[in-house]
C-alpha positions in Angstrom: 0.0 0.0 0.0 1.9 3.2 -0.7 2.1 6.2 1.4 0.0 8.9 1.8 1.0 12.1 0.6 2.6 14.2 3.5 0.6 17.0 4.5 1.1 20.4 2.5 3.1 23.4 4.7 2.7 27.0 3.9 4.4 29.5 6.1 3.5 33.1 6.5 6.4 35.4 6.5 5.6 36.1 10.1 5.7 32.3 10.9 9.3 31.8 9.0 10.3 34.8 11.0 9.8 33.0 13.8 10.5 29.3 12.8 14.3 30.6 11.7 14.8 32.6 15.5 14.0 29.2 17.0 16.4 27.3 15.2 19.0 29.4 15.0 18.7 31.5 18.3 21.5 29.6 20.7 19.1 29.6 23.8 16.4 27.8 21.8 15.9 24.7 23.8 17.0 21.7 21.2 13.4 19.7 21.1 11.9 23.3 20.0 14.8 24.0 17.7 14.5 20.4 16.2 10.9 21.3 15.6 11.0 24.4 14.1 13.8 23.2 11.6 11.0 20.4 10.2 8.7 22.7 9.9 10.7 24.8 7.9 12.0 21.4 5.7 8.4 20.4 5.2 7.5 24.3 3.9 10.3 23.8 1.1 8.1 20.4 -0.3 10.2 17.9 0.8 9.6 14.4 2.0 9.1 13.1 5.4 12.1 10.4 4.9 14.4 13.1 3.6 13.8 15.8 6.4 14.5 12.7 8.9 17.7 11.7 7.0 19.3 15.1 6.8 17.8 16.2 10.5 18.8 12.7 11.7 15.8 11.7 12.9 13.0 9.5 12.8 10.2 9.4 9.5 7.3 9.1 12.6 8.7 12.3 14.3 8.8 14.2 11.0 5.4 13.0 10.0 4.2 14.0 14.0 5.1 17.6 13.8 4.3 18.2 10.4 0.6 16.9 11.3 0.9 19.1 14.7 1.9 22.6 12.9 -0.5 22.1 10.2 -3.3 21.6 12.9 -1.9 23.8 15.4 0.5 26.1 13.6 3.3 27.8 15.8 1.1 26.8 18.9 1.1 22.8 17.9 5.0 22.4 18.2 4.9 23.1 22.6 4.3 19.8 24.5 0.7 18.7 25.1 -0.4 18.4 28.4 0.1 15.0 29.7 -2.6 12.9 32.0 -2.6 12.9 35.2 -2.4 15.8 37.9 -2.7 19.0 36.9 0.3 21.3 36.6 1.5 23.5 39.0 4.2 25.4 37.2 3.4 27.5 34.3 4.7 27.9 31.4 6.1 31.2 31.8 7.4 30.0 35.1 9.3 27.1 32.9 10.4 30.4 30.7 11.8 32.4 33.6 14.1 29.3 34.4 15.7 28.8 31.0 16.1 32.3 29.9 17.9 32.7 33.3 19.8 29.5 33.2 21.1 31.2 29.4 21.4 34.4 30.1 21.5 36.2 33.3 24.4 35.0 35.4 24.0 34.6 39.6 24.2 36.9 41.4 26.6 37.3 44.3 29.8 35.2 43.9 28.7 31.9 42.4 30.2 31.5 39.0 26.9 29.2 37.6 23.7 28.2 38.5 22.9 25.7 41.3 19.4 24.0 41.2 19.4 26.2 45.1 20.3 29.7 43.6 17.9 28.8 40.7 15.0 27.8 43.7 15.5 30.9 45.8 16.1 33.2 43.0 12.7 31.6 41.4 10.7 30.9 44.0 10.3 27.5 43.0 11.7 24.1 44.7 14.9 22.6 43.9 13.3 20.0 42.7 11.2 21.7 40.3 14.3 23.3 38.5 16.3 20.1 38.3 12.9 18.8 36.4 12.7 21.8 33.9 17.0 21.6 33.5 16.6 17.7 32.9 13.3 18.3 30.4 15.6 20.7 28.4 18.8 19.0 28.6 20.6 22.2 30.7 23.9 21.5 32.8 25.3 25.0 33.8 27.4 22.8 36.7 28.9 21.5 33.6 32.0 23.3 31.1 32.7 22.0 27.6 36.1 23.6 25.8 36.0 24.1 22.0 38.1 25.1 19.2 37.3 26.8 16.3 39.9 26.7 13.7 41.7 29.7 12.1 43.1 28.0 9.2 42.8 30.5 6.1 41.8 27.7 4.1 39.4 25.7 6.2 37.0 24.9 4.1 39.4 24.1 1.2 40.9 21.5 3.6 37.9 20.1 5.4 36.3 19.7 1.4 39.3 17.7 0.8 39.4 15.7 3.9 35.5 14.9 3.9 35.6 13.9 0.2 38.5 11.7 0.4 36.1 9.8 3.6 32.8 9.9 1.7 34.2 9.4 -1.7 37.9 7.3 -1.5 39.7 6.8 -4.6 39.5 3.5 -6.6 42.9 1.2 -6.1 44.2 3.2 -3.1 44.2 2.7 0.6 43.2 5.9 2.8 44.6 6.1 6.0 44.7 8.6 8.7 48.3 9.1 10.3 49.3 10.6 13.5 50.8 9.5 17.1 49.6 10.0 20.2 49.9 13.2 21.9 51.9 13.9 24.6 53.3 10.0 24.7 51.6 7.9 26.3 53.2 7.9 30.2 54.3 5.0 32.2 52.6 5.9 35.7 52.3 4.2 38.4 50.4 4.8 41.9 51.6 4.6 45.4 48.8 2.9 46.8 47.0 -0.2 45.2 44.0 1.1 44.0 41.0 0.2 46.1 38.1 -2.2 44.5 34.8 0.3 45.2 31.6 0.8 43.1 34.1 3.0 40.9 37.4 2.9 41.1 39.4 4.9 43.9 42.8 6.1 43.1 45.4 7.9 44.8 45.9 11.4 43.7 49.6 11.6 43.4 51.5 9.4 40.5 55.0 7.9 40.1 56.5 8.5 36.7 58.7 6.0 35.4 59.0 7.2 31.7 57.0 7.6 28.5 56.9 5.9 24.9 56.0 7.0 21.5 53.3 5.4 19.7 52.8 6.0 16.2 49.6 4.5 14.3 47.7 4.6 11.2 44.2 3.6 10.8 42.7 1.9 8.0 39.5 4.0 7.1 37.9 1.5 5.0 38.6 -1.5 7.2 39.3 -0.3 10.7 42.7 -2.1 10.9 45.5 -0.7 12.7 49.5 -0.1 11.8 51.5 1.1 15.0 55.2 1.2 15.9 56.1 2.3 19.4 59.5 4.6 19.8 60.4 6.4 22.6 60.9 9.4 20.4 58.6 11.3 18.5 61.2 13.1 16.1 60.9 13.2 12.1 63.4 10.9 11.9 60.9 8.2 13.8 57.8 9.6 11.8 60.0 8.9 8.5 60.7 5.4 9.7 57.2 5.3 10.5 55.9 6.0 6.9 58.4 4.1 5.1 56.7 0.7 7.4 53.3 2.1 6.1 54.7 2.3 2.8 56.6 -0.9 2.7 53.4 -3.1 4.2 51.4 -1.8 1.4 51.3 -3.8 -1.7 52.9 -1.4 -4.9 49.4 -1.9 -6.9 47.7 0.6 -4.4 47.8 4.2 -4.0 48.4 5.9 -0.5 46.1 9.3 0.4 47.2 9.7 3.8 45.7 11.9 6.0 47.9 14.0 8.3 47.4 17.0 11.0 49.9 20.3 11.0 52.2 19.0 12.9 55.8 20.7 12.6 57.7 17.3 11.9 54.9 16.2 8.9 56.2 19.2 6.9 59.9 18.9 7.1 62.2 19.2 4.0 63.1 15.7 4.4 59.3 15.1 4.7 58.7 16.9 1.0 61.8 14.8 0.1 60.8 11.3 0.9 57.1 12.0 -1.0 58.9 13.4 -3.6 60.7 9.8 -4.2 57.2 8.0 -3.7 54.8 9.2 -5.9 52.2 6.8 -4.8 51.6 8.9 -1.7 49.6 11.9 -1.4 49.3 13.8 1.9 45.9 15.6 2.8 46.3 18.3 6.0 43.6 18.4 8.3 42.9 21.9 8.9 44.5 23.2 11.7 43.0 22.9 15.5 41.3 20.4 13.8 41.9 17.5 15.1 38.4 15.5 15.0 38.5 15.5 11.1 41.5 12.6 11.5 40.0 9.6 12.3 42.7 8.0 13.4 42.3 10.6 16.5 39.2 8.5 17.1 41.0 5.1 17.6 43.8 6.9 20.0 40.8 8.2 22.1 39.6 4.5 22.3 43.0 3.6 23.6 43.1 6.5 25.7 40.0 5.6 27.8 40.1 2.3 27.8 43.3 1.4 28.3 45.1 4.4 29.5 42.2 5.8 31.5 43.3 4.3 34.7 47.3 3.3 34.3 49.6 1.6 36.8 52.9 0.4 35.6 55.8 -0.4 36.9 58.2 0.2 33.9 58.0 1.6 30.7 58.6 -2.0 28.9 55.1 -2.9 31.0 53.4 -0.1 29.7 54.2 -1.1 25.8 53.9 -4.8 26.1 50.2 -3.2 27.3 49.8 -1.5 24.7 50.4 -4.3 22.3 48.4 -6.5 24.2 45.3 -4.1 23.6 46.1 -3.2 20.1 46.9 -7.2 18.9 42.7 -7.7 20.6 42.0 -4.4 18.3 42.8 -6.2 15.2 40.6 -9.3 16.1 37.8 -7.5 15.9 38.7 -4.2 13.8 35.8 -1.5 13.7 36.3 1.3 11.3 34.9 4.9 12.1 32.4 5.7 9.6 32.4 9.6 8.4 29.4 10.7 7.7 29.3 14.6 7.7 29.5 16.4 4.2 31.7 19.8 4.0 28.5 21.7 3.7 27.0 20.2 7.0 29.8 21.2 8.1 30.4 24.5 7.3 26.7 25.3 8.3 27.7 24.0 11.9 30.5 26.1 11.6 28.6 29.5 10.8 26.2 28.8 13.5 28.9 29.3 16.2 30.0 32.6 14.3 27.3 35.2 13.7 
C-alpha cells in the first residue's frame, strides 16, 4: 500500500520569521529548535524520509510535527499536556528558568547556577528546577572547551578531507596518520587502587617514563599499523611511513591523511614523498583535530586502556599496549564519516554570527 501524501506546509512570513529565531537562536531549547527546523523542511516540499535523514531523525517524528503545525500552527509544536495531575508550574514560570539559566548570570559570587540559587532566585523548589534543566537538557554545573579553527583555508581543507572519507579513490588505501599526543606515560600509583563501586585512586603518581606510539588507521577497514619509539622526532615519523609504505602492496595508492604537525612538513618530509609518488598527503585543517579519524582510535586507547594506568616500567606499559592493540585487530571496527563539507560548514557558521 503506498504512502499517503505528506501534508502540504505554507508559512506566513511572520511564521518563517519565527521558525528561523527558533532554530537558529543559541538559547532555543534543542526539542523546540528540532521542531522548528522540520517545519521549515516540510515548507520547502520535501519528503518526510528526507527531512528525517538530513535532521537525523526518525520518519514518525517528521510526520508528528508536520501533522501538529499544520493543525496547530506555531502553537502545535509546545508539549501537550500529559494525563494525570494538573500542573502546577506554568509555562512562563518554565520560561523564567531557562532564559535565566542562558542568560542572566547569579548573582553574588557563584560562578553558575545551582538547582538552590535557581529555587531561591525563582521561588520555586529545587526540585522543580532540576525537572525543567533535565526536560531541556541544561547542565550550567557542567563546562565543555571548544576550538574553532583559524586555518585560512578551512574549508578548502575540510572539502578535501570529507571527500577523500565519503568518496575514496578506486585502487588506493586511505589512511589517517598521527601518534599519540603527549606520549603515552608509564605511571604508576603509590597505593594499590581500592576495589569500590568505581574505582578509587590515589591522587599523586609515580612516573617512570614515556613511549612513543605511532599508528595509522585503516579508514575503509578499521585495521591498525603502530610502531612504538620512545621518540617522536621526524626521523621516527619517517621510519614510521616508510613501514606504512613498505606493508602496502605497490598496486595501491596511499592518500594519507595527516594533522599540521611541525615534523609532517619537514624538508626531508617533502623529500621522501617526492621519491614516492604513490603517496599523497591531505592536511587536516589546523585545531582540527576531530576531522583525523585515526584521532578517534587513539581516544579509544586513551579511555580504555590508559584511563586508569599503573605500571611499573615503561617496557610494562608497551607490552600493554600491544596486548590491547593485537585484541584491536581481532575485531577491527572502522569509524564511519558521515558529515559532508557543507554540513559542516553550516555547523560552523552557526557558532559565528
Amino acid at each position: 500500500m503506498p504512502n499517503p501524501k505528506p501534508l502540504p506546509v505554507v508559512l506566513t512570513d511572520e511564521e518563517s520569521q519565527v521558525l528561523l529565531g527558533w532554530a537558529r537562536r543559541r538559547t532555543t531549547a534543542q526539542a523546540l529548535a528540532l521542531r522548528s527546523r522540520i517545519v521549515l523542511a516540510c515548507a520547502e516540499n520535501l519528503s518526510n524520509g528526507r527531512i528525517a535523514e538530513e535532521l537525523a531523525t526518525s520518519r514518525n517524528t517528521v510526520s508528528k510535527w508536520r501533522a501538529r503545525f499544520v493543525a496547530d500552527r506555531l502553537q502545535g509544536l509546545s508539549d501537550e499536556p500529559r494525563p494525570g495531575a494538573p500542573r502546577r508550574i506554568t509555562d512562563e514560570q518554565v520560561e523564567t528558568v531557562i532564559l535565566k539559566t542562558l542568560q542572566e548570570p547569579p548573582a553574588g559570587q557563584d560562578i553558575h547556577w545551582s538547582t538552590r540559587s535557581m529555587a531561591s532566585a525563582t521561588g520555586m523548589s529545587q526540585t522543580a528546577v532540576s525537572r525543567i534543566w533535565r526536560a531541556f537538557g541544561l547542565t550550567p554545573h557542567l563546562a565543555e572547551t571548544w576550538q574553532l579553527s583559524t586555518d585560512p583555508r578551512f574549508i578548502d581543507k575540510v572539502r578535501d578531507v570529507a571527500g577523500i572519507y565519503l568518496e575514496p579513490p578506486r585502487y588506493a588505501l586511505v589512511l589517517a596518520v598521527d601518534e599519540q599526543s603527549g606520549q603515552p606515560p608509564a605511571l604508576d600509583r603509590s597505593a594499590l587502587v581500592l576495589p569500590a563501586t568505581s574505582a578509587r585512586l590515589t591522587h599523586d603518581q609515580i612516573r617512570l617514563g614515556t613511549t612513543g606510539l605511532f599508528a595509522t588507521l585503516d579508514v575503509g577497514s578499521g585495521s591498525v599499523l603502530t610502531e612504538q619509539r620512545r621518540k617522536r622526532a621526524e626521523r621516527e615519523f619517517l621510519r614510521f611511513l616508510t613501514t606504512v609504505d613498505q606493508a602496502v602492496p605497490t598496486g595501491l595508492d596511499l592518500h594519507l591523511i595527516c594533522d599540521n604537525d611541525a615534523g609532517h612538513k619537514t624538508e626531508a618530509v617533502r623529500r621522501w614523498l617526492a621519491r614516492r609518488p604513490r603517496c599523497h598527503v591531505h592536511f587536516a585543517p589546523t585545531s582540527s583535530s576531530w576531522s583525523n579519524l585515526v584521532e578517534r582510535w587513539l581516544s579509544e586507547l586513551t579511555r580504555r586502556r590508559l584511563g586508569r594506568p599503573a605500571h611499573d616500567a615503561v617496557v610494562e606499559l608497551e607490552a600493554d599496549l600491544r596486548t590491547w592493540i593485537g585484541e584491536w585487530h581481532t575485531h577491527p571496527k572502522p569509524f564511519v564519516w558521515t558529515r559532508t563539507t557543507d554540513q559542516i560548514r553550516d555547523t560552523v557558521t552557526a557558532y559565528c554570527p
